[in-house]
DRENPAKOL-822963 format. One line per field, with one value per residue (C-alpha): residue in one letter; x, y, z. Coordinates in nm, 4 decimals. Layout:
<recs>
aa: (A; ...)
xx: (X; ...)
yy: (Y; ...)
zz: (Z; ...)
</recs>
This chain:
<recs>
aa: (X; X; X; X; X; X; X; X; X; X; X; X; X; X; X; X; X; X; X; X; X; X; X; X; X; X; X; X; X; X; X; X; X; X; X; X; X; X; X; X; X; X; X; X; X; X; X; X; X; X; X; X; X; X; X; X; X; X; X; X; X; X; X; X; X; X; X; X; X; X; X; X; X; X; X; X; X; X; X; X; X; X; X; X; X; X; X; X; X; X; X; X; X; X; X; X; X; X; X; X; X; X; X; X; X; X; X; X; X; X; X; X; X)
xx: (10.8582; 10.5682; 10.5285; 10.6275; 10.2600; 10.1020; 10.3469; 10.2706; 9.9030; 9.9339; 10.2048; 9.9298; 9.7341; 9.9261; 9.8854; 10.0356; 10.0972; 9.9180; 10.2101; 10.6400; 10.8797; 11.2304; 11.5029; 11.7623; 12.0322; 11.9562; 11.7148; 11.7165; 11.5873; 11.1949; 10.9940; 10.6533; 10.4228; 10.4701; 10.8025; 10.7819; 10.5674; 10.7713; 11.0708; 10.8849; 10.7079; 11.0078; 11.2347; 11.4537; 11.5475; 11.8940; 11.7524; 11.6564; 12.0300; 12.1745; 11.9612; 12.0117; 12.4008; 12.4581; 12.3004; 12.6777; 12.7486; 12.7709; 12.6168; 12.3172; 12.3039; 12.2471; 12.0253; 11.6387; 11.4479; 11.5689; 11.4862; 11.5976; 11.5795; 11.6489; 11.6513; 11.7478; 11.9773; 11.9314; 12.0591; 12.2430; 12.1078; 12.2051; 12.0673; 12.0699; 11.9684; 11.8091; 11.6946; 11.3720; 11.4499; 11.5939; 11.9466; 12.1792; 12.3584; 12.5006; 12.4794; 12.5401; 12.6161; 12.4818; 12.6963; 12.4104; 12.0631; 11.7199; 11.4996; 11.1852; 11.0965; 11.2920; 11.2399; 11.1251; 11.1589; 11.1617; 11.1520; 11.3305; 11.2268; 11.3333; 11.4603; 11.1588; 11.1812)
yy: (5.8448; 5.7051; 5.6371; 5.2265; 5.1491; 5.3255; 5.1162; 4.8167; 4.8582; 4.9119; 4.6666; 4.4052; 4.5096; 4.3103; 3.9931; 3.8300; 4.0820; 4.2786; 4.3643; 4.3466; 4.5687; 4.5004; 4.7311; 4.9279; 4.8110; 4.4141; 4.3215; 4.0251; 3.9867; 4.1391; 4.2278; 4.2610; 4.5806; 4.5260; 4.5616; 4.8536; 5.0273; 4.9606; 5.0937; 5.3562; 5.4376; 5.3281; 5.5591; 5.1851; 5.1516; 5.0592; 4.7807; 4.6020; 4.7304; 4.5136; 4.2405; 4.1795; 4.3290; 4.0235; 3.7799; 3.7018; 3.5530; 3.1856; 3.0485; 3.3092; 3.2542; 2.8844; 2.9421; 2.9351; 3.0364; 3.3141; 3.4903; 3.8397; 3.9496; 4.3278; 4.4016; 4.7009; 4.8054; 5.2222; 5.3357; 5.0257; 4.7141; 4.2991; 4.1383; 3.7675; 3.5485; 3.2524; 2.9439; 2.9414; 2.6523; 2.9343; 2.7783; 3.0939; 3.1689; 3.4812; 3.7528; 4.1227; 4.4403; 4.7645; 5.0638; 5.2814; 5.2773; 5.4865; 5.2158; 5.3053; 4.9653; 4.7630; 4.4497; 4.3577; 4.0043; 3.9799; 3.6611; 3.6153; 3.2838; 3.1945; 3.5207; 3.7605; 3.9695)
zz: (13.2399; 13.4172; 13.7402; 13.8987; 13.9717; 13.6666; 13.4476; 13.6053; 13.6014; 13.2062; 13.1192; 13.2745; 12.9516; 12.7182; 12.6474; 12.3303; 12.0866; 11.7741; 11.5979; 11.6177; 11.5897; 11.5288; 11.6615; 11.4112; 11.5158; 11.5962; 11.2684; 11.2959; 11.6885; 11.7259; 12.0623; 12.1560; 12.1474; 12.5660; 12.5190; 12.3029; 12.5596; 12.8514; 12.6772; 12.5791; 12.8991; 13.1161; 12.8792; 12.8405; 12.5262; 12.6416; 12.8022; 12.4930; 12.3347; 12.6121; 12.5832; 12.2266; 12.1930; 12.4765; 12.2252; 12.0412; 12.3621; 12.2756; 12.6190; 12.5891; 12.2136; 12.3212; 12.5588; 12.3442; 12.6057; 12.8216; 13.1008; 13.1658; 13.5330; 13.6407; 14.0149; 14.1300; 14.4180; 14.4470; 14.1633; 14.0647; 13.9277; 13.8683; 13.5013; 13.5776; 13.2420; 13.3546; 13.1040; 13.2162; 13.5272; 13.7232; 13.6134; 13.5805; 13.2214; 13.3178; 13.5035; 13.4649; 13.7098; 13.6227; 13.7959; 13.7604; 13.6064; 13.5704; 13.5400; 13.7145; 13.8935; 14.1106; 13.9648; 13.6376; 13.3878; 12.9904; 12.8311; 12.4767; 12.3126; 11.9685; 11.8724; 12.0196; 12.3497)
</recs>
C-alpha cells in the first residue's frame, strides 16, 4: 500500500482515461484506469464492491450522477453519496476500514466510476 501523499501525488496523474475495466462481479458498471490504480495502490478493491453492490438501491440507482465521499474517522469511516449539488442520497457507516487517506471522492456518471 502506498503511502497518503505518494498516492495523491500519482492519482493527480490521471486525467480522463486510456482504457476501462469492468469488475467480475458488476459487468455491467466500468471504472477508470484512476480508479483501477487507486484500488490497486490503496489495496481498495472493496471500495468499488460497495460502490457498485449499493447500485440496486433504487434512490442511488436514480441518482445519474453520483458522488461518492469517504472520510475517515481513525479507523472508521462515513460514505455519503451526493448528486453532484451536495444534496445527500444516502449515507453509509463503515465500523472499520484500511483505507489509507482520510478523505477521498469518486464520481459514477452514467454507469462508470
Amino acid at each position: 500500500m502506498q503511502k497518503p501523499t505518494q498516492l495523491l501525488n500519482n492519482l493527480a496523474q490521471f486525467t480522463g482515461t486510456t482504457q476501462w475495466f469492468k469488475h467480475p462481479l458488476f459487468s455491467k458498471f466500468r471504472y477508470t484506469d484512476g480508479v483501477r490504480y487507486l484500488a490497486i495502490n490503496a489495496e481498495c478493491y472493496w471500495l468499488l464492491e460497495f460502490i457498485f453492490g449499493h447500485q440496486s438501491n433504487v434512490k442511488i440507482k436514480n441518482t445519474p450522477f453520483q458522488v461518492w465521499k469517504l472520510v475517515k474517522n481513525g479507523d472508521k469511516a462515513i460514505i455519503t453519496i451526493e448528486d453532484g449539488n451536495d444534496n445527500v442520497v444516502k449515507t453509509f457507516r463503515l465500523d472499520y476500514t484500511s483505507f489509507p487517506l482520510e478523505e477521498y471522492s469518486l464520481w459514477m456518471v452514467d454507469g462508470v466510476l
